[in-house]
C-alpha positions in Angstrom: -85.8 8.1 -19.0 -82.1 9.6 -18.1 -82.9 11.7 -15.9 -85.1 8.9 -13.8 -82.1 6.7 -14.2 -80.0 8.8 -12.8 -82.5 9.5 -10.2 -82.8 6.6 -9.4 -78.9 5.6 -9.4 -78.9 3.8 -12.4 -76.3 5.6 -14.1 -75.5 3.0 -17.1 -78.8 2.8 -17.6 -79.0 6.7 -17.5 -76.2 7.2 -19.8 -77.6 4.4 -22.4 -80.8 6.3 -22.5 -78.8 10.1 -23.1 -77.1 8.8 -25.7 -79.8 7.1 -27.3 -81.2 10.2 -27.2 -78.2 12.0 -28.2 -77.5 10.1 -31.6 -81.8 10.3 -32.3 -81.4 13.7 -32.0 -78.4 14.4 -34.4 -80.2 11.7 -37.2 -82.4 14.3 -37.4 -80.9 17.5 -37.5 -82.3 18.7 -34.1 -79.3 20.8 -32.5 -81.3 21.8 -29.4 -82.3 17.7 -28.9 -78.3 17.4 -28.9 -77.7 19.9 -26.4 -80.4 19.0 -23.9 -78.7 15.3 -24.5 -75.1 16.2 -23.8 -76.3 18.4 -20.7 -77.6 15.5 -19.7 -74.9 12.9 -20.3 -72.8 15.5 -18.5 -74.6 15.5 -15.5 -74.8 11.6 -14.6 -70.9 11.3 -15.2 -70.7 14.8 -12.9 -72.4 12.3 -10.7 -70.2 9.5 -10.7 -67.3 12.1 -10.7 -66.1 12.1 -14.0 -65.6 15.7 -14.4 -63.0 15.9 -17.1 -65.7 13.7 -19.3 -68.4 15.8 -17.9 -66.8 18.8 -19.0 -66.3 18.2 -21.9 -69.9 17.0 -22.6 -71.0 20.8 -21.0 -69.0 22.3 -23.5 -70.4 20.8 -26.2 -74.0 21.8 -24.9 -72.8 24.8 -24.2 -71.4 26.1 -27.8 -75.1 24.5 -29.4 -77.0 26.4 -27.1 -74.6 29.7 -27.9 -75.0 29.2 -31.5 -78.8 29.1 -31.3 -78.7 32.0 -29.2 -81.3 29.8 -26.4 -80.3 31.9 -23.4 -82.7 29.7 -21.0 -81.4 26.7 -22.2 -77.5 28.3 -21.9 -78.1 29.2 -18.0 -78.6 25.4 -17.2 -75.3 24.3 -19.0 -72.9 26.9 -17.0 -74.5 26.3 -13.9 -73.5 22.4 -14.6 -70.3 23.4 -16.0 -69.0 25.5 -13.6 -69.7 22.8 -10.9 -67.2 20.2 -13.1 -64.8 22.8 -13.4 -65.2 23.0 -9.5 -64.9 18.7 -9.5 -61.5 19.5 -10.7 -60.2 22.0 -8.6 -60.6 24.8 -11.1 -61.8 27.3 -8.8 -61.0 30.6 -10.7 -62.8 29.1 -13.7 -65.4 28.1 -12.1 -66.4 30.8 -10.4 -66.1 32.9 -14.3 -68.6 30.3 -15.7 -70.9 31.1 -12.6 -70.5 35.0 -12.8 -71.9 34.6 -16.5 -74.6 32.2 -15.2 -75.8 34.5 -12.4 -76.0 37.2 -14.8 -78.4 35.7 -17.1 -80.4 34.4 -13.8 -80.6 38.0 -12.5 -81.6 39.2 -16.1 -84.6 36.7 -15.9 -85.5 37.1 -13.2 -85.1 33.6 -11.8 -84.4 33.7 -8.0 -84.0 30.2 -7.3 -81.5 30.1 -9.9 -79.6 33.5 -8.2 -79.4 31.7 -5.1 -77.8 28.6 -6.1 -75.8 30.5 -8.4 -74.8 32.6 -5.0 -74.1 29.1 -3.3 -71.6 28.1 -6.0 -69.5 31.2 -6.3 -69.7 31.0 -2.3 -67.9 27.4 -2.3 -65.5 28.4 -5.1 -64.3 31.3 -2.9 -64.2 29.1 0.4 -61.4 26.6 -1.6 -59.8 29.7 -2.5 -59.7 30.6 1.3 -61.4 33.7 0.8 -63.6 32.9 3.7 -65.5 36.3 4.2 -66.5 36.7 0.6 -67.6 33.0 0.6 -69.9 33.7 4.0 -71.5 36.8 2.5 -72.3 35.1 -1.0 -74.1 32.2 1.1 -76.2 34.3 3.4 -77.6 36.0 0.4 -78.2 32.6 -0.6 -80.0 31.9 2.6 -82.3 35.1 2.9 -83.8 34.1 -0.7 -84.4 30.1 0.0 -85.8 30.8 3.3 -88.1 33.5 1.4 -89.1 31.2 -1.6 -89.7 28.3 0.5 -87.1 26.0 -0.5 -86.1 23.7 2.3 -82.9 21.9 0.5 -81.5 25.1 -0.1 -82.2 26.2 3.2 -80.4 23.3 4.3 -77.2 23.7 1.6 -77.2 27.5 2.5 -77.0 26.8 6.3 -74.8 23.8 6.1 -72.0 25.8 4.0 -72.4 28.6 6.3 -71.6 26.7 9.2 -68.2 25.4 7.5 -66.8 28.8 7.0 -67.7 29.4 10.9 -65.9 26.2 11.7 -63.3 27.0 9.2 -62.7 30.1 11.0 -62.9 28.4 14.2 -66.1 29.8 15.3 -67.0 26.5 16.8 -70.4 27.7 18.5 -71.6 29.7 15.6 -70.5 26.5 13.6 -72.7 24.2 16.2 -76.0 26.3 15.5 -75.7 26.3 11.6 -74.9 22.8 11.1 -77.6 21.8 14.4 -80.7 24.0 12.4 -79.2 22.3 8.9 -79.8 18.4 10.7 -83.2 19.6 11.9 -84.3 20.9 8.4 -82.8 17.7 6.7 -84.6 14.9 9.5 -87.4 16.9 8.1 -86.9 16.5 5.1 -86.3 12.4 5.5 -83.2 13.3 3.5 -80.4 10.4 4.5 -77.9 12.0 2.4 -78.5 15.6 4.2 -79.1 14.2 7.8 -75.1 12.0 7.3 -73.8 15.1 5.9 -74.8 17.5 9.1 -74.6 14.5 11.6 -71.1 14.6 10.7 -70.5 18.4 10.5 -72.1 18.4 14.2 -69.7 15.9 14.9 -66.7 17.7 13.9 -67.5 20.9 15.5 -68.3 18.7 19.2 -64.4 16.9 18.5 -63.1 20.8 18.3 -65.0 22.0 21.3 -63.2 19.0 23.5 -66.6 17.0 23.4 -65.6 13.4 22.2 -67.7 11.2 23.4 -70.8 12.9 22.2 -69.2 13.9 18.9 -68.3 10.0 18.2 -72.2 9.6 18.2 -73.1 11.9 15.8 -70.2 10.6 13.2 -70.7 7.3 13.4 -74.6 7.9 13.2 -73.3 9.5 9.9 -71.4 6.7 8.7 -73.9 3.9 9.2 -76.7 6.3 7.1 -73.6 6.4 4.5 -72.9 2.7 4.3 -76.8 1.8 4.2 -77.1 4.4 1.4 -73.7 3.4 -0.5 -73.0 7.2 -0.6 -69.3 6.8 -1.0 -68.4 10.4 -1.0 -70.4 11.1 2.1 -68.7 7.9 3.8 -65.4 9.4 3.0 -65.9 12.8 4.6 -67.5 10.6 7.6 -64.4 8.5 8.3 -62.3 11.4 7.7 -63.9 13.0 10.5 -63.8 9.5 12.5 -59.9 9.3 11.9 -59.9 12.7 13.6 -61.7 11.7 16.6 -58.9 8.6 16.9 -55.8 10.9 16.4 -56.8 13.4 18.9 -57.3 11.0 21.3 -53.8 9.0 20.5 -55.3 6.4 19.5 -52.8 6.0 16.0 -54.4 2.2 14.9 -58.0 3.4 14.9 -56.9 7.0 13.0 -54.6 5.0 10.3 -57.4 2.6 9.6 -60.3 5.7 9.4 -58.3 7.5 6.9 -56.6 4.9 5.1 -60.7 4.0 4.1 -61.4 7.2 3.5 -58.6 7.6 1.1 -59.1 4.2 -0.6 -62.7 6.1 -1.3 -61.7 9.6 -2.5 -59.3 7.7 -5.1 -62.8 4.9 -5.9 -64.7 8.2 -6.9 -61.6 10.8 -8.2 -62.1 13.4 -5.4 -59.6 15.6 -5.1 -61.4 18.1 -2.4 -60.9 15.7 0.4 -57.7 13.6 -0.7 -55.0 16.5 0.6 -56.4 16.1 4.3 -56.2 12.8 4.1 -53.0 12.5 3.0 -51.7 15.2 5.3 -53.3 13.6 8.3 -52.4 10.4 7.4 -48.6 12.0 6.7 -48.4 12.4 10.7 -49.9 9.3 11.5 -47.2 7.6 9.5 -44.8 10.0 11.5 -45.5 9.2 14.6 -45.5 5.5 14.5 -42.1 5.8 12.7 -43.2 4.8 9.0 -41.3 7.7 7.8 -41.1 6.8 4.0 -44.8 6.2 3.8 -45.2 9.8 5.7 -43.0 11.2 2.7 -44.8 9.6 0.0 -48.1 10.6 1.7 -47.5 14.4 2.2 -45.6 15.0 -0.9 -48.9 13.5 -3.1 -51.0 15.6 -1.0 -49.1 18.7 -1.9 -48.8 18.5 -5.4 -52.5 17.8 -5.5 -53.1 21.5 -3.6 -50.4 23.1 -5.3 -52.5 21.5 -8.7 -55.5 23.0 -7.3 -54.2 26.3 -6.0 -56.1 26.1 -2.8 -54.2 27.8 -0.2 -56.0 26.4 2.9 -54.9 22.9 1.8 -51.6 23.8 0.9 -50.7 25.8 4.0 -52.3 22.3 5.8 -50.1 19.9 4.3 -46.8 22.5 4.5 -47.7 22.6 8.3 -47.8 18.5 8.8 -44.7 18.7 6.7 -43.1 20.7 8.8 -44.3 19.0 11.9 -42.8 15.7 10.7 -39.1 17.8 10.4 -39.6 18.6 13.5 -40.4 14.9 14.5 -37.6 13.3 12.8 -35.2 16.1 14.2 -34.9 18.3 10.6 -35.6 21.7 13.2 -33.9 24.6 10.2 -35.9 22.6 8.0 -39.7 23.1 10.1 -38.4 26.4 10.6 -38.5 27.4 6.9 -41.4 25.9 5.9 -43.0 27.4 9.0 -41.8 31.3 7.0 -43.2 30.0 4.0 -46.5 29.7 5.9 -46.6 32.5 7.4 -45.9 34.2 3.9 -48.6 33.2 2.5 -51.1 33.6 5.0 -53.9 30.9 4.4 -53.9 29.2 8.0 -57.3 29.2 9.4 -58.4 29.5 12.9 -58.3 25.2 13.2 -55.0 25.3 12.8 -54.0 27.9 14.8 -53.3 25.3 17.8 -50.7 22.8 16.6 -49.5 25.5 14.5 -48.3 27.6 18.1 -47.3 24.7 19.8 -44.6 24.3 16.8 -43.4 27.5 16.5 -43.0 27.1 20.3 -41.2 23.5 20.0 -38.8 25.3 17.2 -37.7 27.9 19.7 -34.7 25.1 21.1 -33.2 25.4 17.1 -30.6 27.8 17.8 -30.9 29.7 14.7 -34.9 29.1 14.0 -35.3 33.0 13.4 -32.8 32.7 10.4 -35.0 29.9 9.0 -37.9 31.3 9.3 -36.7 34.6 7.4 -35.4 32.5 4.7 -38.8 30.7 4.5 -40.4 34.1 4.4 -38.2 34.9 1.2 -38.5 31.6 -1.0 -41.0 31.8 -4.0 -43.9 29.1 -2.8 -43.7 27.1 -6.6 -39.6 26.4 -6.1 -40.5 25.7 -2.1 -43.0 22.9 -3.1 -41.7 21.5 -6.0 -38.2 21.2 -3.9 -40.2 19.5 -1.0 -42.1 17.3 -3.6 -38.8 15.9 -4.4 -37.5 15.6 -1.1 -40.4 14.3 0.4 -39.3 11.4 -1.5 -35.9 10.3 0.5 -37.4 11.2 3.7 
């Protein structure tokens, strides 16, 4: 009755019936009843985002199954545990408590379970930025759902691969993933899937200059998402509209996008999406002037990546940082943080653009070169935790 609730949405309902279940189980000494229970009340507050909670409750279903020695039983629990450990940015961990899940997989036998396993040590390795480790993982991932028949993985494999291409900035390679992922998911009649790649299509059209067609596809997305009351979904979807707004100067529209956006990822506690928010919102505020809000904005954003560890996002938010220096005249200061990005190496392809055009704008700073030396030389923690502060009196 749980797992329908949850199914079905209901998640009160599905955590009423857990831990009716739960406390039944424990009145009468049945340890493997408790575990199944917890896994279970773990995975409708994963749902609902509550990974810490969710956690916790993996942990405990985890250490039954151990004790009992129920190897079946202890595959299912990692492979929900590592995923809340991935929830809350956890990446290295996560990808340990998947290791130790695909190695009981590949001892059964279980290729399903291999693949998905594959899928989630592919994502763990994408936050870390380790892109091409993260693309090989997922195309083993797609050879074996294509080969058992399993269209939603197909869909997850193909979808994932075509965000490392676009990460990468392989925009046409990105295009024919995420294009073959919407076909397999309007197949599928899956709303979820279809607003996910509709918006992934989207993105990739905005990068290859084509606007008007790539403001069809996202807003497609977000009316699926708003019908549906997928607030995650919704979130990446008006991300990708503020996107849309800000490259075409049109600073209301972007605020508004990602101001939603952000009001959602804080509704649900996701702190995947909440740094590019927060960074592109940082500019926004820049540009129109509303330089203690851009402060405020960036500085959140970057203790959330440097909590997380997730070069990408923290080389995102160091570069908007250093663009709004440069915007409110603070060149030397640009100029460092521009070293410390080049230090640590984590800028993808996307970025590559704006990134150019600001070392070229820093060229006027008499004594940039300096800067950017001494940026090359700071330790990252004291350069964040300094900016974090200073972010503050901007």
């Amino acid at each position: 009755l749980s797992e329908i609730a949850r199914i079905r949405g209901n998640w009160d309902e599905s955590v009423h019936y857990a831990q009716s279940a739960r406390d039944l189980a424990a009145q009468s000494g049945d340890q493997a009843g408790v575990a199944v229970s917890l896994n279970s009340l773990g995975s409708v507050l994963a749902v609902k985002r509550e990974f810490q909670a969710a956690k916790d409750h993996y942990e405990q279903a985890l250490a039954i199954q151990r004790e009992r020695g129920d190897r079946v039983a202890m595959v299912a629990v990692l492979g929900n545990l590592g995923i809340a450990l991935y929830g809350l940015g956890r990446y290295r961990d996560a990808i340990t408590t998947q290791e130790e899940c695909l190695k009981l997989y590949q001892e059964t036998g279980q290729r399903r379970g291999i693949a998905l396993t594959y899928n989630r040590l592919a994502t763990n390795y994408a936050r870390l930025g380790e892109a091409e480790r993260a693309r090989g993982y997922y195309e083993q991932s797609l050879d074996i759902m294509r080969s058992i028949g399993d269209p939603m993985g197909v869909f997850d494999s193909l979808n994932n691969l075509g965000m490392i291409s676009y990460g990468r900035g392989e925009y046409e390679r990105a295009y024919d993933r995420f294009t073959e992922a919407l076909q397999v998911a309007r197949g599928l009649a899956n709303p979820n899937a279809t607003a996910r790649a509709l918006n992934n299509v989207g993105a990739t059209l905005k990068e290859q200059g084509r606007y008007d067609q790539a403001r069809q596809y996202v807003e497609e997305a977000i009316a699926i998402n708003r019908a549906g009351g997928d607030d995650g979904e919704l979130a990446y979807a008006l991300n990708s509209l503020g996107d849309l707004h800000f490259v075409l100067d049109a600073l209301p529209e972007a605020r508004a996008a990602y101001e939603e956006s952000l009001a959602l990822t804080d509704k649900i506690g996701d702190r995947l999406l909440r740094p590019f928010n927060l960074a592109s919102l940082g500019v926004v505020y820049a540009q129109t002037g509303a330089w203690a809000q851009a402060g405020a904005a960036l500085a959140e954003g970057l203790t959330i990546a440097h909590e997380t560890a997730t070069k990408p996002r923290i080389a995102h938010l160091l570069l908007n940082t250093a663009i709004m220096f440069a915007m409110h005249g603070e060149d030397a200061r640009a100029a460092e943080l521009c070293g410390v990005i080049d230090a640590l190496g984590a800028l993808e392809s996307e970025y590559d653009i704006p990134y150019a055009q600001l070392k070229d704008d820093l060229r006027r700073y008499a004594d940039y070169k300096t800067a950017w030396e001494r940026g090359k030389a700071s330790d990252l923690d004291a350069v964040i935790t300094d900016l974090i502060q200073s972010l503050g009196s901007v």
